[in-house]
C-alpha positions in Angstrom: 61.7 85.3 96.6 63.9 87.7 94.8 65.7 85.6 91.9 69.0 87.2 92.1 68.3 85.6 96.0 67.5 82.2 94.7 70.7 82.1 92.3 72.8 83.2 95.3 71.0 80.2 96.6 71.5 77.5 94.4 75.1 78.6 93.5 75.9 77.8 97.3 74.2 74.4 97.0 76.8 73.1 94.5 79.7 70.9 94.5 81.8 74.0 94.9 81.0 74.6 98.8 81.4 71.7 101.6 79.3 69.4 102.2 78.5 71.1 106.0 77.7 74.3 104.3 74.8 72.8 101.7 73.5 70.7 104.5 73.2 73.9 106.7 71.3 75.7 103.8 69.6 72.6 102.6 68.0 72.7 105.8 67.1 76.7 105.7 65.6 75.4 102.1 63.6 72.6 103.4 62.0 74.1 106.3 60.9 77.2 104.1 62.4 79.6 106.3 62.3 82.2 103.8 63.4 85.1 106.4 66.3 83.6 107.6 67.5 82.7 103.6 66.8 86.2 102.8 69.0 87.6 105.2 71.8 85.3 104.9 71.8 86.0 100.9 70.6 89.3 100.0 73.7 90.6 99.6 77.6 89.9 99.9 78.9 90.1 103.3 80.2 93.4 103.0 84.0 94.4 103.2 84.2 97.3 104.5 86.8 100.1 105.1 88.5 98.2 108.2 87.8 94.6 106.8 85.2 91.6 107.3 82.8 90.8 110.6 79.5 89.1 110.5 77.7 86.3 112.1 79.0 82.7 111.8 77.3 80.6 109.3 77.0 79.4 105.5 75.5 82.2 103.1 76.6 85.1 101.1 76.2 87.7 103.9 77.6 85.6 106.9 81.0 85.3 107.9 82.3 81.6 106.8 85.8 80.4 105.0 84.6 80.9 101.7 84.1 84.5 102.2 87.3 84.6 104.2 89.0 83.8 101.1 87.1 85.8 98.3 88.7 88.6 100.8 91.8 87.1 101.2 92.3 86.9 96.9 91.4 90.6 97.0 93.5 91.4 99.2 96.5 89.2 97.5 95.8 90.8 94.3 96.0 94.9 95.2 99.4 93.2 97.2 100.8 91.9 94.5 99.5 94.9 92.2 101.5 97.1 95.0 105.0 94.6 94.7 104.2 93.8 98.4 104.5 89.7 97.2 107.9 89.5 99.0 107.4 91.3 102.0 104.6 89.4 103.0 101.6 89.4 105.4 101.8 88.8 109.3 98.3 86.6 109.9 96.9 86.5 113.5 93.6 84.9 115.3 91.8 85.4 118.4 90.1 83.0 120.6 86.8 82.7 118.4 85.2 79.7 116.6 86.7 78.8 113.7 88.9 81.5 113.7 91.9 79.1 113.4 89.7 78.0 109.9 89.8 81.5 109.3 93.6 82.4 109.7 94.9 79.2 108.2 92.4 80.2 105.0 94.3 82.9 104.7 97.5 82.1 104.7 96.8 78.8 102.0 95.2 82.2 99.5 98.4 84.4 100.0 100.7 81.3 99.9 98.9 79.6 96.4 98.9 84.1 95.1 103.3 84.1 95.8 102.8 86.2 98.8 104.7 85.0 102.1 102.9 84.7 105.3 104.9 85.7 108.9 102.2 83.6 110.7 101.3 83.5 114.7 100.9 79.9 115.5 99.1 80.3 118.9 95.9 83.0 119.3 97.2 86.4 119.6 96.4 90.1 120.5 95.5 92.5 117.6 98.0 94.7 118.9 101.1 92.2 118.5 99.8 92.0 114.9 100.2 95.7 114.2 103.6 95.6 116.1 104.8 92.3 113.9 103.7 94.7 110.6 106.2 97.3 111.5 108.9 95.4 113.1 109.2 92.7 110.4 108.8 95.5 107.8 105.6 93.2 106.3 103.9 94.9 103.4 100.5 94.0 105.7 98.6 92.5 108.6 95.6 90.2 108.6 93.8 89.9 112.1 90.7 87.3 112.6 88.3 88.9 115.3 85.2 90.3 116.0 87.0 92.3 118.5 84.1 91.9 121.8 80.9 91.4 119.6 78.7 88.3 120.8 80.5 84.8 120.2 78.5 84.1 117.4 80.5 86.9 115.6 84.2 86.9 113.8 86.0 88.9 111.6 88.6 89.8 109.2 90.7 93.1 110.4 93.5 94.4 107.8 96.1 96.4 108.9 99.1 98.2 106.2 102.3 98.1 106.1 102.6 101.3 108.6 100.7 98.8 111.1 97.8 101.0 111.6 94.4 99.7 110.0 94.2 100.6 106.0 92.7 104.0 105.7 92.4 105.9 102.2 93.2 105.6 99.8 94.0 102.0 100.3 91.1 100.8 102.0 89.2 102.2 99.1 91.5 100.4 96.6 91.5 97.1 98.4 87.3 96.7 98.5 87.8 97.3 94.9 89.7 94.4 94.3 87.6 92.5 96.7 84.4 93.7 94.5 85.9 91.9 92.0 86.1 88.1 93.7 82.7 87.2 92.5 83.0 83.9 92.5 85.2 80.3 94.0 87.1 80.2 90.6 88.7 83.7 91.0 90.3 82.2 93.9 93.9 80.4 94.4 94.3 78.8 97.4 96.1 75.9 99.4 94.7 73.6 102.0 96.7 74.0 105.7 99.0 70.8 105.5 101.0 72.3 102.6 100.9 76.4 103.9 102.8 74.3 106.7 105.7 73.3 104.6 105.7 76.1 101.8 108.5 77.5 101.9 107.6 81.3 102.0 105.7 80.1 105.4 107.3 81.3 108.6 105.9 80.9 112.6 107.0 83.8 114.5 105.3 83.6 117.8 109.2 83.0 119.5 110.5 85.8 117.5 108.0 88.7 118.0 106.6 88.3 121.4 110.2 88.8 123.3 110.8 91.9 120.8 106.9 93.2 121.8 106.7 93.1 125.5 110.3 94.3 125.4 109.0 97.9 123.9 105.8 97.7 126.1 108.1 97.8 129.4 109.5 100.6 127.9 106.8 102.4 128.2 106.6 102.1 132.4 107.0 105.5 133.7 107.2 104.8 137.7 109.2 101.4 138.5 109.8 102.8 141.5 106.5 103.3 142.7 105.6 99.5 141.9 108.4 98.5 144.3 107.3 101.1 146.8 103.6 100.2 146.9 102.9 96.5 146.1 99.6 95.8 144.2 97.4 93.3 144.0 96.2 93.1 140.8 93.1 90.5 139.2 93.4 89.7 136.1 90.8 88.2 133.5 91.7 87.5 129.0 87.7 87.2 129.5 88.2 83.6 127.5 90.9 85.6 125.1 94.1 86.5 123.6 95.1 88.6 126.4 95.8 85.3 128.8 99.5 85.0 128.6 101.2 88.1 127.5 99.2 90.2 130.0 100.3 88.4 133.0 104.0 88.2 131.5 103.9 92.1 131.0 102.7 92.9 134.1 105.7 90.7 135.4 108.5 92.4 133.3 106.7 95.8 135.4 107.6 94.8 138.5 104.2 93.0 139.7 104.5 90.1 141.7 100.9 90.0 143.1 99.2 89.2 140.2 95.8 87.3 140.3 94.2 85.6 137.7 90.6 84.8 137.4 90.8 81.5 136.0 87.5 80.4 135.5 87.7 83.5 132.4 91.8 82.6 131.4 91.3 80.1 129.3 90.6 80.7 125.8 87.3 80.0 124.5 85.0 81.3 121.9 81.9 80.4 123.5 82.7 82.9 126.2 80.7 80.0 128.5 80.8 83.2 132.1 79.8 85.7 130.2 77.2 86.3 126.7 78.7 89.4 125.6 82.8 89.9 126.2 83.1 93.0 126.1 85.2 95.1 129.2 82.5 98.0 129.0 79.6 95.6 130.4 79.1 95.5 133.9 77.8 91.8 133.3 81.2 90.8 131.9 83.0 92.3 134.8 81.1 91.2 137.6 82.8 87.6 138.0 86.0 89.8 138.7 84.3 92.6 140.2 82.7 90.0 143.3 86.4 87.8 143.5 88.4 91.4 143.6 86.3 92.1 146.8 87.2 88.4 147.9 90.8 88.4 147.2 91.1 92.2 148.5 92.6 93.1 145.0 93.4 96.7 144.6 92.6 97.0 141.0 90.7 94.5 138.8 92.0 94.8 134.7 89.7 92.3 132.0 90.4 92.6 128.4 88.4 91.7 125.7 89.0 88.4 123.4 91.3 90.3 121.4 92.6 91.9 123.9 93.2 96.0 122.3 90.2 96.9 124.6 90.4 97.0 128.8 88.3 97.0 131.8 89.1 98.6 135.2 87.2 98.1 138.3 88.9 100.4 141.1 88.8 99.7 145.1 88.0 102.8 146.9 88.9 104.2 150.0 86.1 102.8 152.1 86.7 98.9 150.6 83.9 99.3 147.8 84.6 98.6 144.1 83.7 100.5 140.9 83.5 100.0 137.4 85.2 102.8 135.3 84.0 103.2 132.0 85.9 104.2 129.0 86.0 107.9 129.4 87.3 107.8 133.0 90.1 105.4 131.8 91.4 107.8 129.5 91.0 110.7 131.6 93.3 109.0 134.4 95.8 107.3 131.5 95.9 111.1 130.3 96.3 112.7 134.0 99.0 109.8 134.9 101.0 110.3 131.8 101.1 114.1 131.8 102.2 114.0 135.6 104.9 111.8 135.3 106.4 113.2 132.3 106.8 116.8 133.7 108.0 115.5 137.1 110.4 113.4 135.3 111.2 115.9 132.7 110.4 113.9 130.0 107.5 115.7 128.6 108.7 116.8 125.2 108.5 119.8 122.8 105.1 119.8 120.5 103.4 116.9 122.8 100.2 115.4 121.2 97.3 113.5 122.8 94.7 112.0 119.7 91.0 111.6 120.2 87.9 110.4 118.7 85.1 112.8 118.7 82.6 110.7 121.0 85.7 110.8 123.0 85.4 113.0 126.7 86.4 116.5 125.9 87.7 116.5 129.5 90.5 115.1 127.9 90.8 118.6 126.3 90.7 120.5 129.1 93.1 118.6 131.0 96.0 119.3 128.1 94.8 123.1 127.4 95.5 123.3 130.7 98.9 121.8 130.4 100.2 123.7 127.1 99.6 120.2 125.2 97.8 119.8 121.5 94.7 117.8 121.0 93.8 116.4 118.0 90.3 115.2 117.5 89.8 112.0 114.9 86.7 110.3 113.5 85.3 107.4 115.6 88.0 104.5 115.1 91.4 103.7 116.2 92.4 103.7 112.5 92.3 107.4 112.0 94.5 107.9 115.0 97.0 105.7 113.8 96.6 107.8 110.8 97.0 111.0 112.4 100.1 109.3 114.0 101.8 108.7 111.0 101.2 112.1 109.7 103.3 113.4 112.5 106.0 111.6 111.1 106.3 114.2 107.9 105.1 117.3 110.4 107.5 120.3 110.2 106.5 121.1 113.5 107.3 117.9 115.1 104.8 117.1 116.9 105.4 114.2 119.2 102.8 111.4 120.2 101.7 110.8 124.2 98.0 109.4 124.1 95.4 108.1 121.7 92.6 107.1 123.1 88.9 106.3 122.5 85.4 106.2 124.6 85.4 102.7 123.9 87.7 101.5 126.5 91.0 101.5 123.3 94.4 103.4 124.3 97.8 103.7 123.4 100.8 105.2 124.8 103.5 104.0 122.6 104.0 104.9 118.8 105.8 101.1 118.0 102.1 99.9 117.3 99.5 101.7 115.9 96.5 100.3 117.3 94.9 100.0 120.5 96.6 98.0 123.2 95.1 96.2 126.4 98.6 94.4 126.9 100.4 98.1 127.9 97.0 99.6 129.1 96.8 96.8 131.5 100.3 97.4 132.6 100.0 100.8 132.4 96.9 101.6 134.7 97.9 98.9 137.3 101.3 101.0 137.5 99.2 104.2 137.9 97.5 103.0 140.9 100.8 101.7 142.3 102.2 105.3 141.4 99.1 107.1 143.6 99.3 104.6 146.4 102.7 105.4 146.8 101.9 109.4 146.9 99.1 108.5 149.7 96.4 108.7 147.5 94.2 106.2 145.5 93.3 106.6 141.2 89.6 107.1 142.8 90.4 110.2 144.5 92.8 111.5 142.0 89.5 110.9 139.3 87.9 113.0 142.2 90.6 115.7 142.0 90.1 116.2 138.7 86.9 116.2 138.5 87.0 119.4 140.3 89.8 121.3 138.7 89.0 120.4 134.9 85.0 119.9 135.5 83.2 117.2 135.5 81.9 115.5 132.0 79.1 113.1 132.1 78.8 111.2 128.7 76.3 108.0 127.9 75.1 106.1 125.0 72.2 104.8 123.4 72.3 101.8 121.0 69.4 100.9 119.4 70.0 97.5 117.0 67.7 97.0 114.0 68.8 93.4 112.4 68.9 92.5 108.5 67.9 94.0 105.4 65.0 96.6 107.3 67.3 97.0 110.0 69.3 99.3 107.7 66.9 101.2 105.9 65.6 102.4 109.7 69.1 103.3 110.3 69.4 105.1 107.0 66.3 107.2 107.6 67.5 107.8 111.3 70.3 109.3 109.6 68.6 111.2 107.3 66.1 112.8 110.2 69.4 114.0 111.6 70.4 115.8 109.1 67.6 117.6 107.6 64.8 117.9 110.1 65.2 121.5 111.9 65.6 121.4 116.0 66.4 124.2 118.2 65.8 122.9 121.5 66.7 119.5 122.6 64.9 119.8 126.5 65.8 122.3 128.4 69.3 122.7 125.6 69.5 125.5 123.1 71.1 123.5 119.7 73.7 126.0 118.8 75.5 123.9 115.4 74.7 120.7 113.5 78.0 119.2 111.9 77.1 116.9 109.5 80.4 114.6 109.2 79.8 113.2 105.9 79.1 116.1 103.9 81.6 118.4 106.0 78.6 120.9 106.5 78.9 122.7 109.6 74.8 124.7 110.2 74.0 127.1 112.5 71.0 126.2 113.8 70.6 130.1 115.6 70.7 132.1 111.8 69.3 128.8 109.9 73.1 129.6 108.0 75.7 127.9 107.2 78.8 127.9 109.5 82.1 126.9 107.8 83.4 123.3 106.1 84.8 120.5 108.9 88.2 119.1 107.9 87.5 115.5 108.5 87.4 112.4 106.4 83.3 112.0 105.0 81.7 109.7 107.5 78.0 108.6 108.7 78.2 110.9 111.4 75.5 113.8 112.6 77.0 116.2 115.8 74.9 118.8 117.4 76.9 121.2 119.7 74.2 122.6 122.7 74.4 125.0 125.0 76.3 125.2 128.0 78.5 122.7 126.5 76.6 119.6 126.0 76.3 117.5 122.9 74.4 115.0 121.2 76.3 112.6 118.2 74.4 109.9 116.1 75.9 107.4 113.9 75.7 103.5 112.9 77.8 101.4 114.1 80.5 100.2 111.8 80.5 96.1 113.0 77.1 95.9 114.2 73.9 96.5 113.2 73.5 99.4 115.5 72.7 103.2 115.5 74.3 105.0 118.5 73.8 107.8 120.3 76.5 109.9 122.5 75.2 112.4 125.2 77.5 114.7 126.8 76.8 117.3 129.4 79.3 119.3 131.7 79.6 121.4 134.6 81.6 122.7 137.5 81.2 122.8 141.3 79.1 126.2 141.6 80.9 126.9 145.0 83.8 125.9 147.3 81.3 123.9 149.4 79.8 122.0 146.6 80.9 118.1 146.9 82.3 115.7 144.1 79.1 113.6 144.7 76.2 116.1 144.6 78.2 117.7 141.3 78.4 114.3 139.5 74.7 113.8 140.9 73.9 116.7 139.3 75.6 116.9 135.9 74.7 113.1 135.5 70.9 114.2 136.2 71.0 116.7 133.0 72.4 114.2 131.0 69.5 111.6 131.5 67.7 114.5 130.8 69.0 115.0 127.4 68.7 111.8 126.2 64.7 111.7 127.8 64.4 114.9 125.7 66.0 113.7 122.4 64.9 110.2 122.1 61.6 111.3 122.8 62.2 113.7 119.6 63.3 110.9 117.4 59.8 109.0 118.6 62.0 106.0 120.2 
């Protein structure tokens, strides 16, 4: 075994770490699982640019209290570096084992470092957590969640004092400091029955969550239409945050016929109905999807355990249910918000809708269609709410609508700056009130715009590679991308390859360069194809993943040409591509 593996090792076998943790590695030790000890020590668990996640356990790369608070004295020391002591931290937990550990860690670190701690009391949505960061004017926000990984994940989310996730130069300057926690000693902390009674200790469930869904029911755009066409709405927090200020938000919108799948309402982080909580699984959403038919629901909305991400399952016309994914959320979210703003004559000068780059480029079409600006993101809700606050200092004003994200995250209000199930949720049901009451349905709007805009057919391929040889097949993935020379991908000509972290932009048709990209550097490869399909590769940045996004696009090719046999059709080319592409990569 690698020694600097062994010393990681033995250093967590002594007196310093709990007497649970050395049994658990004791064990690892005494069955010779080498495997297994290797992974869980060959390096620190990384903190990266948006924080901590890893899988549960003792060891230097798993997610346990100990690294929770080598994190936490990083993070207390670029804070009180920055004069931030006295404005404090808001500190918030999901549903997840020992994310209660986690949060109350947290708060003893900042606490025994000077710093004060706004703390949430019971579990709480990430977005409440970027909405208590601007509202209590808090130098930062600490969120423990994995978000929807598997339940034996958690995680360590940071937001600054903007409320939007840390992005440079910050981030950079915070995993610095973290670097720097090598060890127990380096670290001040206090154990939870005197953060309790510190005096720079503060609950403020009672005082934020009034102030929050407040701002959220300001964002309803058709109260009239939820009187005028009652809904029945089902409702699942899929074991999460989600299960009390969702159903209270849709109440303060007007919806009385709420439903709420209770077997999934009650928070749990073993997730016991479903293994993976995550909205854009159809195996998480078919407990709701089969009562929805039961109960006759017209719309079915889950989020996930930390409720910033939703699920919509839509009853159509003929009785049947379907499960939207994330791009036709957004697309309606976009089409709803538009509408109502120009009938109501609220659409203002310079509107803005923000998107991430594996995001639907129908999205695009809809707002070059309606004189609105698009501005296209990296992958992650951070860099909208950093394009958000650059608005702020625009000359020209521009004024925020939509951000949204292939990966079921929106937002429609600038008083938080991350992704929000709680007004998502209250926003979608109120758009399918809104098109029931105009004698339609959301289904056969999606239709309608399907055939004005086009119709955009996008899919994924995740491929996970585990551990230490997980990430060098990722890396050379990655590297195959970006060098190896392709100018067909099936039947697709491969017009440019953008690479995203050296700003390159190729063309693939001279063998030439094509221009820089004015984007932050990330792991990201994009090839642009003919008739307007696309292909994007990265890893994933909280799981050991490397995904793939397929896009192809196309219009009916006559009057007579149904919605079915063109989605049939544009859905066929873009199995097609991915056949032809994975088959190029050898997977």
């Amino acid at each position: 075994m690698d020694p600097h593996i062994r010393k990681r090792i033995d250093e967590w076998l002594t007196p310093d770490y709990d007497e649970a943790t050395r049994k658990e590695i004791q064990a690892l030790v005494d069955s010779g699982n080498e495997k297994e000890l290797v992974d869980r020590f060959y390096q620190e668990l990384e903190f990266g640019t948006g924080g901590l996640r890893g899988v549960l356990g003792a060891g230097s790369n798993r997610m346990n209290r100990y690294n929770v608070a080598k994190a936490t004295q990083g993070l207390a020391n670029y804070l009180l570096r920055k004069g931030g002591a006295d404005k404090g931290v808001v500190v918030g937990r999901d549903s997840r084992i020992q994310s209660d550990v986690f949060a109350w860690e947290t708060a003893g670190v900042l606490l025994a470092n000077g710093i004060r701690v706004h703390f949430f009391d019971d579990i709480h949505p990430t977005p409440t957590v970027s909405f208590a960061v601007r509202e209590l004017q808090a130098q930062a926000g600490v969120m423990v969640t994995a978000s929807h990984n598997p339940r034996e994940y958690n995680g360590y989310k940071v937001f600054w004092d903007d409320g939007c996730q840390v992005t440079p130069p910050a981030d950079g300057e915070i995993i610095e400091e973290v670097r720097k926690i090598d060890s127990l000693s380096k670290v001040k902390s206090l154990p939870p029955d005197e953060v309790k009674k510190h005096p720079l200790f503060s609950v403020i469930d009672e005082k934020i969550d009034p102030r929050y869904l407040g701002r959220v029911a300001g964002v309803a755009l058709s109260p009239e239409a939820v009187k005028a066409a009652p809904v029945k709405v089902l409702y699942s927090s899929l074991h999460g945050t989600g299960y009390r200020l969702v159903p209270e938000s849709l109440k303060r919108w007007g919806f009385n016929d709420v439903h709420l799948l209770t077997e999934q309402c009650v928070p749990d982080g073993t997730f016991p109905t479903t293994s993976f909580p995550n909205p854009e699984e159809p195996e998480a959403m078919s407990l709701g999807t089969a009562r929805a038919k039961e109960i006759g629901a017209d719309v079915f909305i889950a989020t996930d355990p930390d409720a910033d991400r939703i699920g919509v399952v839509l009853k159509k016309e003929d009785g049947s249910f379907v499960l939207l994914n994330g791009n036709q959320i957004a697309t309606l979210l976009v089409h709803y918000i538009v509408l109502r703003k120009k009938e109501t004559g609220k659409l203002p000068a310079n509107p803005r809708i923000i998107k991430t780059i594996v995001t639907t480029d129908l999205l695009s079409a809809i707002a070059a269609a309606e004189g609105i600006g698009v501005d296209e993101v990296l992958t992650g809700f951070k860099w909208i709410g950093l394009q958000m606050k650059q608005y702020e200092t625009d000359p020209g004003k521009p004024v925020f609508l939509f951000g949204g994200e292939e990966s079921h995250g929106y937002l429609a209000g600038d008083f938080v700056r991350d992704k929000d199930a709680v007004m998502s949720s209250s926003l979608m049901a109120e758009l399918v009130a809104y098109h029931l009451s105009q004698g339609s349905s959301a289904w056969q709007v999606l239709q309608s715009i399907y055939r004005q805009y086009g119709y955009y057919s996008e899919s994924q391929k995740s491929i996970t590679l585990k551990g230490q040889d997980g990430s060098e097949q990722i890396r050379k993935l990655m590297t195959r991308l970006r060098t190896e020379s392709v100018k067909t991908i099936g039947r697709y000509e491969v017009l440019k390859r953008t690479d995203v972290h050296s700003g390159e932009v190729f063309d693939m048709k001279s063998g030439k360069p094509a221009g820089k990209l004015a984007l932050p550097k990330s792991d990201v490869v994009i090839f642009q194809l003919s008739d307007g399909a696309k292909v994007v590769g990265r890893p994933s940045g909280t799981e050991p993943k490397i995904k793939f996004y397929f896009t192809t696009a196309g219009k009916p090719q006559s009057a007579q040409e149904s919605i079915d046999v063109l989605t049939a059709r544009v859905n066929a080319e873009n199995d097609a591509l991915k056949a032809a592409f994975m088959a190029l990569l050898g997977i």
